[in-house]
C-alpha positions in Angstrom: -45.2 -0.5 13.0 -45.7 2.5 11.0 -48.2 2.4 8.2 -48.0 2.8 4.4 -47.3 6.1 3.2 -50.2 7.3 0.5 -49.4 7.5 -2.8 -49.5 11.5 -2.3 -46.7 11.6 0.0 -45.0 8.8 -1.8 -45.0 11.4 -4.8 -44.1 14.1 -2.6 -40.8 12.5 -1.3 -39.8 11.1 -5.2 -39.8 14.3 -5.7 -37.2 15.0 -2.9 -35.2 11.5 -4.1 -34.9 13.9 -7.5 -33.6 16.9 -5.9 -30.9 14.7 -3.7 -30.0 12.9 -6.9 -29.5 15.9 -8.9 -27.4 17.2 -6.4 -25.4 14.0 -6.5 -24.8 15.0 -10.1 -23.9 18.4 -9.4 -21.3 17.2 -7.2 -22.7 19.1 -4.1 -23.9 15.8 -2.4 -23.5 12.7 -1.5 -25.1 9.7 -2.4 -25.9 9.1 1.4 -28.4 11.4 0.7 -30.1 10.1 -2.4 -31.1 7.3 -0.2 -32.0 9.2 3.0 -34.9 10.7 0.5 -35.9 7.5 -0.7 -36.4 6.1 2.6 -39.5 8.3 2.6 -40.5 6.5 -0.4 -40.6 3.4 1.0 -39.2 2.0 4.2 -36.1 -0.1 4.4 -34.3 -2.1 6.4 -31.1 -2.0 4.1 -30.5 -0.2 0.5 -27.5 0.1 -1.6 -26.6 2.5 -4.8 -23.6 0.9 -6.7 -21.9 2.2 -9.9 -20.8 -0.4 -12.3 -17.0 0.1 -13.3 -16.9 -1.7 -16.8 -13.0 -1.7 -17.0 -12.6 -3.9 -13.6 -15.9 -5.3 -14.3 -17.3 -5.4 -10.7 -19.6 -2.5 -8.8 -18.6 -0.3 -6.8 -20.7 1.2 -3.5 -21.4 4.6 -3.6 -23.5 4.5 -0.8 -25.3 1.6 1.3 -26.2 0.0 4.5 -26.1 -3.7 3.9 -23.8 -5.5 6.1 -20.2 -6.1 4.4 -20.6 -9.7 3.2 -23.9 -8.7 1.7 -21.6 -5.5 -0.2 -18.9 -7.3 -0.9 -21.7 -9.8 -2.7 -23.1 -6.9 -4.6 -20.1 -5.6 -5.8 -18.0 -8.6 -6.7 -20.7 -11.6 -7.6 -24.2 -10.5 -7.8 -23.5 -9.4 -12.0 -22.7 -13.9 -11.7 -25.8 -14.4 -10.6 -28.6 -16.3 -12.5 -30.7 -13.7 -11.2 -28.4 -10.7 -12.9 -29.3 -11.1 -16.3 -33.1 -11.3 -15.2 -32.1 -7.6 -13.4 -30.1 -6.6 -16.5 -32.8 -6.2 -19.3 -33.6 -2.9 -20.3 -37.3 -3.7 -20.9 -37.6 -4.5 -16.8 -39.0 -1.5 -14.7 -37.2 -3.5 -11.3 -37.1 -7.0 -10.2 -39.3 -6.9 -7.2 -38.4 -10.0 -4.8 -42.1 -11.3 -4.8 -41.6 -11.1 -8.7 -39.1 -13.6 -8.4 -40.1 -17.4 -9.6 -39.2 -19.7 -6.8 -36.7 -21.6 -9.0 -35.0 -18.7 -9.7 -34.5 -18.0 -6.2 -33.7 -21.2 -5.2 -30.5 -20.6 -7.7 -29.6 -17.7 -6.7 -26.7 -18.1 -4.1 -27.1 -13.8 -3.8 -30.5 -14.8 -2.0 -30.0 -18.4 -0.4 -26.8 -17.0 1.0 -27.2 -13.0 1.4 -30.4 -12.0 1.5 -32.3 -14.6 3.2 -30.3 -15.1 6.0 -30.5 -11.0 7.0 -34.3 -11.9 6.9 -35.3 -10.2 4.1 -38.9 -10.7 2.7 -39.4 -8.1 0.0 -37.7 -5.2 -2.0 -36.6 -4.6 -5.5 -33.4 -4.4 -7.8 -33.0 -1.9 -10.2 -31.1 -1.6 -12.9 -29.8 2.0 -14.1 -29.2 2.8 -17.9 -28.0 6.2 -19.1 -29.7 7.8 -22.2 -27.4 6.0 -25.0 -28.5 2.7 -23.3 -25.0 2.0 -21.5 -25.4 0.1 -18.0 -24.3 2.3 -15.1 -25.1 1.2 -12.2 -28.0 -0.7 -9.8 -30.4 0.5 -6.7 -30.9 -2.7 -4.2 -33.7 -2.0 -1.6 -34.6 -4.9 0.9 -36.9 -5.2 3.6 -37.8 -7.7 6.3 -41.3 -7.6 6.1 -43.7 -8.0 2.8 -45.0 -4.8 1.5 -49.1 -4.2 0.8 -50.1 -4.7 -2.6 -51.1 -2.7 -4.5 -47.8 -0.9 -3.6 -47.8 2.6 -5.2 -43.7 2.6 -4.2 -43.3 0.2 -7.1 -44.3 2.5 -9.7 -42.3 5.6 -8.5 -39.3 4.0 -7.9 -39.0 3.0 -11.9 -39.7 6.6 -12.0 -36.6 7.6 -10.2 -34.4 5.5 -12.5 -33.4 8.2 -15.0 -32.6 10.7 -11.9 -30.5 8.4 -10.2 -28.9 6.5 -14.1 -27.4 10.3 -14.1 -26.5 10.7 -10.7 -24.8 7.5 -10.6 -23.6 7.7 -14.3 -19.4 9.2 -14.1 -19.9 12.3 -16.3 -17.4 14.9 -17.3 -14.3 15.7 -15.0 -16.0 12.8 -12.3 -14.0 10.0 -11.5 -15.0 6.7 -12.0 -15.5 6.0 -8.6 -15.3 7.8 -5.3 -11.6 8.3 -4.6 -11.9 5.6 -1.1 -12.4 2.8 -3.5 -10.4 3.9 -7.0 -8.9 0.4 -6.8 -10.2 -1.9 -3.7 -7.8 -4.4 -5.0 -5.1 -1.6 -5.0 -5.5 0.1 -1.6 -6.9 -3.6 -0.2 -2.9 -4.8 -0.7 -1.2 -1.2 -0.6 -3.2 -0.8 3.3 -2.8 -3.9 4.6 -5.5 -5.9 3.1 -8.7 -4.4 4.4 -12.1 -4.8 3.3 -14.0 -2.5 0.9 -16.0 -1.6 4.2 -12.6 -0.5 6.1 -11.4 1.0 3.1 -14.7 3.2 3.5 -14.4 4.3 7.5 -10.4 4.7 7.1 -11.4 7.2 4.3 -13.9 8.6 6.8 -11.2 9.0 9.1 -9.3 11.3 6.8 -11.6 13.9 7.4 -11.6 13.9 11.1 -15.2 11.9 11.8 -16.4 10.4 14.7 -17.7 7.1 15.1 -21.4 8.7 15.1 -20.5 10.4 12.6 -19.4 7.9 10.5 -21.9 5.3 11.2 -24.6 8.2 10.1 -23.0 8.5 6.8 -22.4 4.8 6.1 -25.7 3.5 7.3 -24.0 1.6 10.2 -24.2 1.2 13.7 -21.8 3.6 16.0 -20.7 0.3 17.7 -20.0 -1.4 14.3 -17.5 1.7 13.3 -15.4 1.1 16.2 -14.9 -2.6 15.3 -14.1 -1.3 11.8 -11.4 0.6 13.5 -10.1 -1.7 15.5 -9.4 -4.2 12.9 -8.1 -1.4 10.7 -5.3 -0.4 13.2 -4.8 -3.8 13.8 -3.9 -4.9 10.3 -1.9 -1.3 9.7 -0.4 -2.1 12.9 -0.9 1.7 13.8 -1.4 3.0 17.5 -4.5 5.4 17.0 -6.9 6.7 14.5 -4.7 10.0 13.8 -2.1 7.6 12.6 -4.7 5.8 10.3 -5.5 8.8 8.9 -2.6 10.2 8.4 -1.5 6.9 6.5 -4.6 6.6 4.1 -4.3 11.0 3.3 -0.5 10.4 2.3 -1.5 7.4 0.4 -4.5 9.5 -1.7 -7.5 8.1 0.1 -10.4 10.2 0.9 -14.0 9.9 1.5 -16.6 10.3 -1.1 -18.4 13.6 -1.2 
């Protein structure tokens, strides 16, 4: 098991989280990035950056590698949650799991039925504000073994928030939302009524990735693309990948940048 990174080289690689963000911003990244750098800030075993779409009032994944029940929870439920408005308040630098009071937890169907199950045993929520104050978005970070305390990760990552509020924040001539999940609702009927996760490798497949490929970008197992596939040419009722492609390019899907 690897050790603790110092609180140097914590700082060092917050620094790099900046950079990734900023180029999330700029539109010359993606957000699979962002999260690659702060896996040098602290380890994880799953992580998630969702932007909050106030008109359909639900999140939206702009990158992640929880499993797709654990998404689905973060982007449809978790703002139901007892524990949301607890995330929510702008005076909270992060609700760290340890934080948590046990009967908050034991409220919460987000852990009892997500998080605990996938093992998880420590890792934060954040909530991201822009600068007027409007909530944008959340980072979820979880992993399956406790942290050490004192835990110089806790303090950077409420560093990070203003980087990644902006990155995460739609800003002028940016769309809402990444173009594979305008409407999940929408393309989930329109395409045969897949998943958000399908929606997200059948956008992949628009650009001509392979399953490694994909799974790199998604935070996903090679293996676990191909049953993504599978069931996505099985409810198109399509004979190949090409023709799943093809379908979701004519129909104005793409992948996120």
């Amino acid at each position: 098991m690897a050790p603790e990174r110092s609180g140097a080289d914590i700082l060092d690689a917050a620094v790099r989280v900046r950079e990734a963000a900023r180029s999330a911003t700029a539109g010359t990244a993606g957000f699979d990035t962002v999260l690659a750098a702060l896996s040098e800030v602290m380890e994880y075993d799953h992580a998630s950056l969702a932007r909050w779409d106030p008109l359909h009032r639900r999140h939206t994944t702009l990158a992640g590698s929880y499993p797709d029940d654990a998404t689905a929870y973060i982007e449809t439920r978790l703002h139901h949650d007892p524990v949301f408005p607890v995330l929510r308040s702008p005076a909270r630098g992060g609700l760290w799991l340890r934080d948590v009071p046990r009967q908050l937890l034991a409220a919460s169907p987000g852990f009892r039925k997500v998080l605990s199950p996938l093992g998880v045993e420590d890792g934060v929520s954040q909530c991201l504000f822009a600068a007027d104050g409007r909530y944008v978005g959340m980072l979820n970070v979880s992993t399956c073994r406790p942290r050490s305390a004192p835990d110089p990760a806790r303090a950077v990552v409420t560093l990070l928030t203003e980087s990644l509020a902006a990155a995460v924040a739609p800003g002028p001539g940016r769309p809402p939302r990444p173009a594979a999940t305008a409407d999940p609702a929408a393309d989930a009927g329109r395409l045969g009524g897949l998943s958000p996760r399908e929606l997200q490798v059948l956008a992949e497949l628009t650009a001509g990735r392979t399953n490694r490929e994909i799974a790199a970008r998604l935070y996903i197992t090679p293996r676990t693309v191909g049953t993504h596939v599978e069931h996505i040419l099985a409810k198109l009722g399509l004979p190949n990948r090409a023709a799943a492609a093809a379908q979701a390019a004519a129909g104005g899907i793409e992948p996120s940048r």
